[in-house]
C-alpha positions in Angstrom: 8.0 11.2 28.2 11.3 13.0 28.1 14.1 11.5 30.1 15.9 13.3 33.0 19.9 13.1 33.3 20.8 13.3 36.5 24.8 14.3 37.3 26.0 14.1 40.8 29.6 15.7 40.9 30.8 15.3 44.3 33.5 18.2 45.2 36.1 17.3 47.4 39.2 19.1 47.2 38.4 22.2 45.0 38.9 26.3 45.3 36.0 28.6 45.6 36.3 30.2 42.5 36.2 27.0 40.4 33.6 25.9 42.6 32.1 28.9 41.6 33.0 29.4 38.3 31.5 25.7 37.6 27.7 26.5 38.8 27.6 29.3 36.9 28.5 27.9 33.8 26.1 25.3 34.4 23.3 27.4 35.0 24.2 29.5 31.6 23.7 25.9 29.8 20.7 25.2 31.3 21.7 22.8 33.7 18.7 22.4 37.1 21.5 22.9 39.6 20.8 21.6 43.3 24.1 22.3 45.9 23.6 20.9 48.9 26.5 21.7 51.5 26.7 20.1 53.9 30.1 21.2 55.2 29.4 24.7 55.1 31.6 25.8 52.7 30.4 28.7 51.1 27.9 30.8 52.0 25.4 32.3 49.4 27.1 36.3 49.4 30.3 34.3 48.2 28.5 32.3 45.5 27.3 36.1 44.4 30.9 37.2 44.4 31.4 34.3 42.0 28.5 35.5 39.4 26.3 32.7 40.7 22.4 34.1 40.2 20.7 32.2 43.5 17.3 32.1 42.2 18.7 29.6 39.3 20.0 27.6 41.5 18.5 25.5 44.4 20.5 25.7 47.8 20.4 23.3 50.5 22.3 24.2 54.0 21.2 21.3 56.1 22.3 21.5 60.1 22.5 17.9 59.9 23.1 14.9 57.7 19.7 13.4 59.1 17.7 16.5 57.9 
C-alpha cells in the first residue's frame, strides 16, 4: 500500500493573492487540496479571481467550529 503525505499549512497572516496563488500551484502539482475556512475569508468567486479551478479543490465553509 502506497503511503499518503498529509501537509497541514496553517495560514495566519497572509494576502489573498498568495493565498491564492499557493492553491493553485498546488493543484497544478497534483497536490489533494482541502481548505477549510473557518474565518470566512475568502469566498469561492475570489478564489476564481485567483485562477483557483473549485472542482480540484475541496472547500469547507463551516458555520461553526463544532460542525
Amino acid at each position: 500500500m502506497a503511503s499518503v503525505g498529509v501537509t497541514l499549512i496553517p495560514i495566519l497572516d497572509i494576502s489573498l493573492e498568495v493565498l491564492g496563488s499557493l492553491i493553485s500551484q498546488a493543484i497544478k502539482a497534483g497536490v489533494d487540496v482541502i481548505y477549510l475556512d473557518t474565518e470566512r475569508s475568502i469566498t469561492k468567486p475570489r478564489l476564481v479571481q485567483f485562477d483557483v479551478d473549485l472542482n480540484e479543490i475541496t472547500y469547507l465553509n463551516p458555520s461553526s467550529m463544532e460542525e
